[in-house]
LOTI-719650 format. One record per residue (C-alpha): residue in one letter; x, y, z. Coordinates in steps of 0.5 Angstrom, whole numbers, plus 500, padded with zeros to 3 digits. Each point is the difference from the previous one (the first is absolute). Example, Ala and Ser with C-alpha at 12.3 -4.5 7.8 and 13.67 -1.06 7.14 Angstrom:
<rs>
a525491516 s502507498 
</rs>
This chain:
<rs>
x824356207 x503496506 x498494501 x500501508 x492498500 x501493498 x505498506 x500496505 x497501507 x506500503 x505504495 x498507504 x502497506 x507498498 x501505496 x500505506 x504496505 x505499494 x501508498 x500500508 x506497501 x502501494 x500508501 x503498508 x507497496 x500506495 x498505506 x507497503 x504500494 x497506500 x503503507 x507496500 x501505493 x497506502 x504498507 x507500495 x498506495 x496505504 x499503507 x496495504 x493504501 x500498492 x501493503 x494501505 x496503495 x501494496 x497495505 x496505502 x496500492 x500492499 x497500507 x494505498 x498497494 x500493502 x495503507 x496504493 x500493496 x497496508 x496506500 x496499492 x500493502 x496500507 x495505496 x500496494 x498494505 x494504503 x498501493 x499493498 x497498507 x495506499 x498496493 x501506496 x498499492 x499507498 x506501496 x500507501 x498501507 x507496501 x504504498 x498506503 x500497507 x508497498 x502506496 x497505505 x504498506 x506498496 x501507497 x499502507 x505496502 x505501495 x499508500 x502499508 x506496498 x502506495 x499506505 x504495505 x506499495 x500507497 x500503507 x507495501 x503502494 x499508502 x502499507 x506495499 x502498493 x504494500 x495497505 x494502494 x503498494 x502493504 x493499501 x498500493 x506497499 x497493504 x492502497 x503500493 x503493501 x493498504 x497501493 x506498496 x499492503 x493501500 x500500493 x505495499 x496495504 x494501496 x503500494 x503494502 x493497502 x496502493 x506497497 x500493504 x492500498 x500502493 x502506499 x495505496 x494499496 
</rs>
Protein backbone atom coordinates (compact mmCIF):
# COMPACT_ATOMS: atom_id res chain seq x y z
CA UNK A 1 0.00 0.00 0.00
CA UNK A 2 1.09 3.63 -0.72
CA UNK A 3 2.21 5.67 1.44
CA UNK A 4 0.45 8.88 -0.08
CA UNK A 5 -1.56 9.42 3.34
CA UNK A 6 1.85 10.29 5.19
CA UNK A 7 3.09 13.23 2.79
CA UNK A 8 3.49 16.34 3.21
CA UNK A 9 0.79 19.15 2.91
CA UNK A 10 2.11 20.50 -0.07
CA UNK A 11 3.21 17.45 -2.12
CA UNK A 12 -0.08 17.32 -4.14
CA UNK A 13 0.09 20.78 -5.10
CA UNK A 14 3.55 20.24 -6.68
CA UNK A 15 3.21 17.18 -7.62
CA UNK A 16 0.16 18.72 -10.25
CA UNK A 17 2.37 21.67 -11.25
CA UNK A 18 5.35 19.36 -11.91
CA UNK A 19 3.09 16.76 -14.11
CA UNK A 20 1.57 20.06 -15.81
CA UNK A 21 4.52 21.19 -17.11
CA UNK A 22 6.01 17.88 -17.45
CA UNK A 23 3.05 16.79 -19.65
CA UNK A 24 3.43 20.83 -21.59
CA UNK A 25 7.20 19.44 -22.71
CA UNK A 26 6.53 15.95 -23.56
CA UNK A 27 3.13 17.16 -25.34
CA UNK A 28 5.78 19.21 -27.20
CA UNK A 29 8.13 16.71 -28.05
CA UNK A 30 5.12 14.87 -28.81
CA UNK A 31 3.94 17.31 -31.50
CA UNK A 32 7.35 18.09 -33.21
CA UNK A 33 7.48 14.21 -33.77
CA UNK A 34 4.08 13.32 -34.88
CA UNK A 35 4.97 16.62 -37.14
CA UNK A 36 7.90 14.66 -38.61
CA UNK A 37 6.16 10.88 -38.80
CA UNK A 38 2.45 11.63 -39.21
CA UNK A 39 0.01 13.67 -40.92
CA UNK A 40 -0.43 16.95 -39.07
CA UNK A 41 -3.85 16.60 -37.50
CA UNK A 42 -2.03 13.52 -35.41
CA UNK A 43 -0.02 16.34 -34.29
CA UNK A 44 -3.26 18.60 -33.52
CA UNK A 45 -4.50 15.54 -31.78
CA UNK A 46 -1.60 15.22 -29.58
CA UNK A 47 -1.77 18.78 -28.08
CA UNK A 48 -5.03 18.44 -28.08
CA UNK A 49 -5.13 14.82 -25.54
CA UNK A 50 -2.42 16.53 -23.07
CA UNK A 51 -4.27 19.59 -22.93
CA UNK A 52 -7.63 17.58 -22.28
CA UNK A 53 -6.06 15.69 -19.39
CA UNK A 54 -4.45 18.53 -17.92
CA UNK A 55 -8.11 20.63 -17.98
CA UNK A 56 -9.59 16.74 -16.46
CA UNK A 57 -6.89 16.82 -13.80
CA UNK A 58 -7.51 21.12 -12.94
CA UNK A 59 -11.01 19.93 -12.69
CA UNK A 60 -10.46 16.97 -9.88
CA UNK A 61 -8.67 19.20 -8.24
CA UNK A 62 -11.26 22.18 -7.87
CA UNK A 63 -13.82 19.27 -6.87
CA UNK A 64 -11.45 17.73 -4.49
CA UNK A 65 -11.08 21.40 -2.84
CA UNK A 66 -14.71 21.83 -2.48
CA UNK A 67 -14.69 18.69 -0.90
CA UNK A 68 -12.38 19.48 1.79
CA UNK A 69 -13.82 23.30 2.13
CA UNK A 70 -17.11 21.27 2.98
CA UNK A 71 -15.45 19.38 5.64
CA UNK A 72 -16.40 16.27 4.46
CA UNK A 73 -15.14 12.90 6.99
CA UNK A 74 -17.26 10.21 5.68
CA UNK A 75 -15.26 8.40 3.52
CA UNK A 76 -17.78 6.99 1.34
CA UNK A 77 -19.99 9.93 0.82
CA UNK A 78 -16.54 11.22 -0.68
CA UNK A 79 -16.15 9.01 -2.88
CA UNK A 80 -19.36 8.93 -4.36
CA UNK A 81 -19.39 12.69 -4.83
CA UNK A 82 -15.71 12.41 -6.70
CA UNK A 83 -16.25 9.48 -8.50
CA UNK A 84 -19.76 10.24 -9.73
CA UNK A 85 -18.87 13.68 -11.42
CA UNK A 86 -15.49 11.89 -12.41
CA UNK A 87 -16.83 9.09 -14.31
CA UNK A 88 -19.37 11.79 -15.80
CA UNK A 89 -16.49 13.42 -16.79
CA UNK A 90 -14.12 10.70 -18.33
CA UNK A 91 -17.35 9.14 -19.99
CA UNK A 92 -17.70 12.70 -21.96
CA UNK A 93 -13.90 12.62 -22.67
CA UNK A 94 -14.32 8.91 -24.10
CA UNK A 95 -17.55 9.71 -26.28
CA UNK A 96 -15.44 13.11 -27.57
CA UNK A 97 -12.31 11.06 -28.50
CA UNK A 98 -14.06 8.07 -30.02
CA UNK A 99 -16.29 10.67 -31.97
CA UNK A 100 -12.86 11.98 -33.44
CA UNK A 101 -11.38 8.66 -33.98
CA UNK A 102 -14.66 7.55 -36.37
CA UNK A 103 -14.60 10.95 -37.89
CA UNK A 104 -10.84 11.60 -38.62
CA UNK A 105 -8.58 8.90 -37.65
CA UNK A 106 -5.36 10.52 -37.45
CA UNK A 107 -6.63 13.50 -35.34
CA UNK A 108 -8.15 10.64 -32.94
CA UNK A 109 -5.37 8.48 -32.54
CA UNK A 110 -3.09 11.66 -31.85
CA UNK A 111 -5.27 12.50 -29.33
CA UNK A 112 -5.01 9.22 -27.07
CA UNK A 113 -1.80 9.35 -28.21
CA UNK A 114 -0.97 12.93 -26.01
CA UNK A 115 -3.66 11.60 -23.09
CA UNK A 116 -1.55 8.35 -23.10
CA UNK A 117 1.63 10.60 -22.43
CA UNK A 118 -0.65 12.82 -19.66
CA UNK A 119 -0.86 9.35 -17.53
CA UNK A 120 2.59 8.24 -18.48
CA UNK A 121 4.17 11.61 -16.55
CA UNK A 122 1.71 11.59 -14.31
CA UNK A 123 2.70 8.13 -12.94
CA UNK A 124 6.15 8.61 -13.25
CA UNK A 125 5.89 12.19 -11.15
CA UNK A 126 4.24 10.19 -8.69
CA UNK A 127 6.36 7.15 -8.73
CA UNK A 128 9.00 9.67 -8.13
CA UNK A 129 7.39 11.63 -5.25
CA UNK A 130 6.47 7.97 -2.89
CA UNK A 131 9.93 7.21 -3.76
CA UNK A 132 11.54 10.59 -2.58
CA UNK A 133 9.27 10.02 0.62
CA UNK A 134 9.89 6.69 1.56
CA UNK A 135 8.86 4.24 -0.93
CA UNK A 136 6.20 1.86 0.17
CA UNK A 137 5.03 0.23 3.46
Amino acid sequence: MLVLENLPTDTLPRLLRRTTLSAIIVGFVGFVVAIILAPPLAALGVVLGVGMAIVNLRFLDGQAAKVELRGEQNSKIIRRQLGSKTTLRLAIMTVIVLVVVILNAPLGIGIVSGLVLYQIVFVVNVMRVVTNQGGLE
